[in-house]
N, C-alpha and C positions, 0 to 999 in steps of 0.2 A: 566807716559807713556800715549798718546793719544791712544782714540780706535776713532772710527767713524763706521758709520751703513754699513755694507755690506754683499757682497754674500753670504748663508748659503751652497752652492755646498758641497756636502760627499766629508770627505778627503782621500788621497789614502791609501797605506799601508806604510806610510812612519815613522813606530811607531818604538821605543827604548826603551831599557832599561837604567834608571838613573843611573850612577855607582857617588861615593862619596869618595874621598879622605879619608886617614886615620884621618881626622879634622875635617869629613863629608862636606867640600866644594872644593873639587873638585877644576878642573886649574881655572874654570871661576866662581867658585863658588860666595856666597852670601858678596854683597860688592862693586864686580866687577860694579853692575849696580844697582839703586834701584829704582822701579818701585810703581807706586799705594798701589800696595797690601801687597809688601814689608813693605811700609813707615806705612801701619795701622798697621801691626804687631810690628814694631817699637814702634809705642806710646803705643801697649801695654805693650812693657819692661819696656818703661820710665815710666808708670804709675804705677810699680811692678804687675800685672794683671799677668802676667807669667814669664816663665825663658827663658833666648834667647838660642834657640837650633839653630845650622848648620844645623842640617837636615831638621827641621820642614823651615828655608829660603831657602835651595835650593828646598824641593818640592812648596815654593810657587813662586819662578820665573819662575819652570815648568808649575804651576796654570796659572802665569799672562797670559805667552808666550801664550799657549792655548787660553785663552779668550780673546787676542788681536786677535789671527790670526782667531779664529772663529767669530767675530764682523766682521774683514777686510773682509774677505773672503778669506785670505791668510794663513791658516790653512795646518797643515803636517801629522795631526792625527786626530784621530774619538774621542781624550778623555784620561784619565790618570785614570791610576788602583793603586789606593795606600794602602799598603802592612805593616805590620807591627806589634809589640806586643801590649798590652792593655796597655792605658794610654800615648802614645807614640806621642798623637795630630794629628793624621789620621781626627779625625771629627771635630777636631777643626778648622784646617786647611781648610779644605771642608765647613766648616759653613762660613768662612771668605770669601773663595772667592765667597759662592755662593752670600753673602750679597752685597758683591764689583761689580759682574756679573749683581744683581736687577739694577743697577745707566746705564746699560748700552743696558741691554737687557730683555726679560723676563726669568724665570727661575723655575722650580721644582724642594725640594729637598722632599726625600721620604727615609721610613729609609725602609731597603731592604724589611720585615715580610711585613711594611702594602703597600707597593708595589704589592707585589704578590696577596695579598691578592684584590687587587684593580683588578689586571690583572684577576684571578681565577672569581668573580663576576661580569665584563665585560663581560668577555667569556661565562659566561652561559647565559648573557641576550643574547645574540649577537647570541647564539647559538638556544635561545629560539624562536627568531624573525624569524630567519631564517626558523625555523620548522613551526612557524605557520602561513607566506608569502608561506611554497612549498604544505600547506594543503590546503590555501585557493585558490590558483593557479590551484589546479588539475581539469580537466576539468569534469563537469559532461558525467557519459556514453551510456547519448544519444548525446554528441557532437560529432562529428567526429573530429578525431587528422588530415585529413587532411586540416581543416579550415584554410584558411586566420590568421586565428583570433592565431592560435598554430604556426603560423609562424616565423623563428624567423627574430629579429627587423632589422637587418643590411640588411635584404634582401630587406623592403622596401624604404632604405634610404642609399644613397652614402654617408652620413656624418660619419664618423666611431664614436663609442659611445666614444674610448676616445681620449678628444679634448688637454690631457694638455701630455707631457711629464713628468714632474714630479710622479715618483713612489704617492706622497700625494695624486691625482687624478686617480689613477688605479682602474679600477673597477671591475675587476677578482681577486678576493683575499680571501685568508682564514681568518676566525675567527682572529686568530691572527694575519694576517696582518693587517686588520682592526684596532682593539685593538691597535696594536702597532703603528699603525701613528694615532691614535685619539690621544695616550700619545704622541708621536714628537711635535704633534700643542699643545699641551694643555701646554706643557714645554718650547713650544717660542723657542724651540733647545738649552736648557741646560738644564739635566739632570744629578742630585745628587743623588744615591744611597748609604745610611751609610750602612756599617756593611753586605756587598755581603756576599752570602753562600750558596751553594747546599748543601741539607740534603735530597732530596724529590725526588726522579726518574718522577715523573711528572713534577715539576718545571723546572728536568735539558731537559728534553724535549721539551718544550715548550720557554725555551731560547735560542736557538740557532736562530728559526726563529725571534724571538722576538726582540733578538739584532739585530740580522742581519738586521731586517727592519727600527731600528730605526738609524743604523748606515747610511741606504740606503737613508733615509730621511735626512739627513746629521746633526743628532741630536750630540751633543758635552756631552759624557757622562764621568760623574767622577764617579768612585767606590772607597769604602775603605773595607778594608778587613784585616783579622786578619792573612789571607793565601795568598802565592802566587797562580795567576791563576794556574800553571801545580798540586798544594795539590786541589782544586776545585772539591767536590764529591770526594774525595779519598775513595778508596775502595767501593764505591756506588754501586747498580745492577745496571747492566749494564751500565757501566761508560764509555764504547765504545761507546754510543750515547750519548753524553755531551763532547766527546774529538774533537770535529770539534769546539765548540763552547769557549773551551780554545784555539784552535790555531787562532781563531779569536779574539780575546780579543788581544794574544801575538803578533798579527802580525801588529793590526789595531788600542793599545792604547799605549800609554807611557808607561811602568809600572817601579813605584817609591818605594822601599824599603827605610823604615823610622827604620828599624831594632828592638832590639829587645828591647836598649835604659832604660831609665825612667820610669816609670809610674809615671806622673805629677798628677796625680789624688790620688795619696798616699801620696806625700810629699806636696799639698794643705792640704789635710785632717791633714796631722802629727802638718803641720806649724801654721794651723791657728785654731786649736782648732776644726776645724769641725766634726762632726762625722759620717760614712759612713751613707748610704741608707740604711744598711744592718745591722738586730740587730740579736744579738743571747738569747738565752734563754732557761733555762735547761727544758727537756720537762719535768720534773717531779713536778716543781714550783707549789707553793700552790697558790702564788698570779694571779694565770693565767689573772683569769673573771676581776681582780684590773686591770690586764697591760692591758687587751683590752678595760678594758672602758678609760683607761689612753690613749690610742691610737685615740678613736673615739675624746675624749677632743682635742686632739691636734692637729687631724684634722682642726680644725677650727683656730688653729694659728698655719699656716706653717713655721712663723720663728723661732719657737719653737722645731718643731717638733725632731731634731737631738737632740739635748741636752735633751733633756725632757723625751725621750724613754730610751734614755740611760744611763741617774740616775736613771727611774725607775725599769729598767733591773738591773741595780746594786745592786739598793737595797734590790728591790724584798718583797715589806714590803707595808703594807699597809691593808685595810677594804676589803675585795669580796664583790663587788658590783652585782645584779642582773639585768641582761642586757638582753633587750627586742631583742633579736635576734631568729629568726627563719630558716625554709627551706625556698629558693629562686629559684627562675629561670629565669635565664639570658636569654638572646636574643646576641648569637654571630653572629659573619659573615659567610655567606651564608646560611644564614635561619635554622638555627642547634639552638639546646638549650641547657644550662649547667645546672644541676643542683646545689646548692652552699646548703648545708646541715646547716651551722652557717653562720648567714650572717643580717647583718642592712644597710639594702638596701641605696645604694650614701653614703653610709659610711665606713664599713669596712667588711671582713668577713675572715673565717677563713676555709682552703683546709688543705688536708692530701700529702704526699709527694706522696703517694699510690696512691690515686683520681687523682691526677695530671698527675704524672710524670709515672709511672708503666703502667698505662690504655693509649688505643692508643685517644693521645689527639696532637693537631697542632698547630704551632701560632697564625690562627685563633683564637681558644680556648683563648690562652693566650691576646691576644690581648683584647677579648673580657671580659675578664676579668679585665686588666688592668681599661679597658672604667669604665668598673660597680663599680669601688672599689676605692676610692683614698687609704684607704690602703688595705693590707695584709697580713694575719697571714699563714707564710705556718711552718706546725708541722711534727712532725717525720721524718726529714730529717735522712735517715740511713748511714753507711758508703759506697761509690760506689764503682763498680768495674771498670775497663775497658773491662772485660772480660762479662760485660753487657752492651751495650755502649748505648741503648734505653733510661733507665731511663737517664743515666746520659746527652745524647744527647737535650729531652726533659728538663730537670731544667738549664740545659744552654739557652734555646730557650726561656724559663718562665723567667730565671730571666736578659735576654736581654729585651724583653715584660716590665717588671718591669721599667727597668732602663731607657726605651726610654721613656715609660708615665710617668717617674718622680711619681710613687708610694712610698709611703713607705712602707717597705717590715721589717716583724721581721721574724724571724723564730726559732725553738725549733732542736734542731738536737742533736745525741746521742755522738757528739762529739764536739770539739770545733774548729772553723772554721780558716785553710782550710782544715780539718785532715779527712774531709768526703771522698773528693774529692781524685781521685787515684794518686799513686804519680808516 
C-alpha cells in the first residue's frame, strides 16, 4: 500500500471498537487485502519466526489503515488502544508497525513506566524554570507597578503575541501542556506506548490533559494494554477524576481486543529449549554465594545466560566462592537514592522481597535499578494475597522494570512458581 507525506490535522471522534469473527477474521478480515505491514508479518511465518494468528492480521490492517490515513492526512482516529492477555503479541505487533511507520515518518516508542517517568522529570524542570523566571521578574519595591516598564506587552503592540493557529505555537499554557507538545514534536506524530496502566492517582491526573494535548496536536497514538480502557485504574482513589480521560480514549481511539488467546512467549520457550528470564531457587540453598558468582560469570556471555543459570539452579552443587560485594547507592530518577545492601556495582546485586516490594518504592525505583544491574537476585519472595494488593501491585511493576531492561532476574521464594502469586 502507498503512503505519501501529508496533513498531520487532529482526527475527529470517529473511533470503533474492533469486533472479530468466531475465526477471529471478521467479514473483511485478514486476506481480503494485504498491505506492507501485513506482507512483513507474512515472511515472518515463512521464516517460522512466529505462529500465524487471525487476530494478531486483523489488528495489523487496523495498524496499517492508521498509519496510511495519518501520513495522508486522511485519518478517522487519534490512534488504536490494544487490549489483551500476556503473550498474546500486543507488543510485537506495535514493534512491527512502529519499525514499518520509521520508512515513512518519524516515530517514538516508549514502554509506558519510562514514559511517565520522562513526563514526572520534564515537569519539575518546567516547573522549576517557571519559579525562578516569576522570582527574577518581580519588580524591586522601590519600582512603582505603575511603570511602563510593568505594562503588559499587547498594550504596546497591535500584533497579537500568537501568530500561528496551531495549538504547537500557543503560548498560555500549563506545565503539561507544554511537556505534552514538546513530546508531539519530539515523536514526529507517532506515538507508541507498551504496556498502558494507571496504578498512581497522580499519573491518572495529569493524563487526561496530557492525552488530550497531544491528541489536540494531532499526535497518532498506539497503546497496548493488558486491560481494557473502561478496567483503567479500577477501583483507584478517586477514579472519578481519570474517568473523562477513559471516555476519551473510547471515544477518540480504535480499541482492538487481541483476547485472552496463546501466550506465544510460552510455547517459544517450551519449543525451542529456551529458558525463561525468570529462575527460581530454594531460599534455603547452601550454594547461594556459588549461583551468584555463577551469575556475575555469565553476565559476560549473554548467550549463555538461560541455560547456564538453570543447570546451576538445578544442580545447586558446587565450591562457595567469596564475592567482593558490598553496600551501594544508586542514583535513580528524579534525583532520589536507593540503597542496594549486596550489590557488585554494573554487575549484579541482590534485594529482599521486603526492601522492594512492602516499602512504598515506584517504577522510578525499579527502573533505576534495572539501569544499575544487568542482573538480579530478588529473595524471600512470600506467598501473596490479594487481600494486600500493594506488595503484590509493586513485584508486578518490578518484574515489568525487569523484563522491559532485558535483566536477568533469579529469585528464592517460599514456594514454587506461580503458587506465590493469589489464585
Amino acid at each position: 500500500a502507498g503512503v505519501g507525506p501529508g496533513s498531520r490535522a487532529g482526527a475527529g471522534s470517529g473511533a470503533r471498537a474492533v469486533g472479530v469473527g468466531g475465526d477471529g477474521t471478521g467479514d473483511d478480515g485478514p486476506g481480503a487485502e494485504e498491505g506492507e505491514l501485513v506482507s512483513i508479518y507474512l515472511q515472518h511465518v515463512t521464516q517460522n519466526k512466529i505462529i500465524r494468528d487471525p487476530l494478531q492480521l486483523k489488528l495489523l490492517l487496523e495498524l496499517e489503515k492508521g498509519g496510511e490515513g495519518f501520513v495522508s492526512g486522511e485519518r478517522h482516529t487519534n490512534g488504536l488502544y490494544i487490549y489483551g492477555g500476556v503473550g498474546t503479541g500486543k507488543t510485537f505487533c506495535m514493534d512491527l508497525f512502529e519499525r514499518w511507520m520509521k520508512t515513512h515518518t518519524k516515530t517514538k516508542r516508549w514502554h509506558f513506566h519510562e514514559f511517565m517517568l520522562a513526563i514526572h522529570q520534564r515537569l519539575h524542570e518546567v516547573k522549576c524554570s517557571e519559579l525562578e523566571s516569576e522570582l527574577d521578574s518581580e519588580p524591586s519595591p522601590w519600582e512603582s507597578q505603575s511603570s511602563p516598564l510593568y505594562q503588559p506587552l499587547e498594550s504596546h503592540s497591535s500584533t497579537p503575541l500568537e501568530s500561528h493557529s496551531s495549538p504547537l505555537y500557543q503560548t498560555s499554557q500549563t506545565p503539561i501542556v507544554k511537556v505534552a507538545k514538546e513530546h508531539a514534536l519530539l515523536s514526529g506524530g507517532v506515538l507508541c506506548l507498551d504496556e498502558f496502566q494507571v496504578t498512581d492517582i497522580g499519573d491518572a491526573i495529569i493524563l487526561k490533559q496530557l492525552l488530550q494535548t497531544l491528541f489536540h496536536c494531532g499526535t497518532f497514538v498506539v497503546f497496548t494494554s493488558n486491560r481494557p480502557p473502561n478496567d483503567l485504574y479500577k477501583n483507584g482513589l478517586n477514579r472519578h477524576l481519570f474517568a473523562p480521560c477513559i471516555k476519551m480514549i473510547n471515544n477518540t481511539c480504535n480499541i482492538v481486543n487481541l483476547g485472552q488467546g496463546v501466550d506465544y512467549r510460552s510455547l517459544r520457550r517450551r519449543d525451542t529449549g529456551v529458558c525463561p528470564d525468570l529462575y527460581l531457587m530454594p531460599p534455603t540453598c547452601k550454594a547461594h554465594d556459588t549461583w551468584m558468582h555463577k551469575i556475575i560469570q555469565l553476565c559476560e556471555q549473554p548467550e549463555s545466560i538461560g541455560m547456564g543459570v538453570e543447570e546451576s539452579i538445578r544442580e545447586g552443587e558446587g565450591i562457595p566462592v567469596s564475592l567482593a560485594v558490598s553496600r551501594t547507592q544508586i542514583t535513580v530518577p528524579m534525583g532520589r537514592t536507593l540503597l542496594i545492601e549486596k550489590a557488585k556495582l554494573h554487575s549484579v546485586c541482590e534485594v529482599s522481597f521486603s526492601d522492594i516490594c512492602t516499602q512504598e518504592k515506584s517504577a522510578h525505583d525499579y527502573i533505576g535499578l534495572s539501569n544499575a544491574f544487568p542482573a538480579i537476585l530478588l529473595t524471600d519472595v512470600p506467598l501473596m494475597s490479594s487481600m494486600d494488593p500493594d506488595p503484590l501491585r509493586r513485584f508486578i511493576t518490578f518484574l515489568d522494570a525487569m523484563y522491559e531492561g532485558r535483566n536477568l532476574l533469579a529469585i528464592s521464594s517460599v514456594r514454587p512458581w506461580p503458587c506465590v502469586l493469589p489464585a
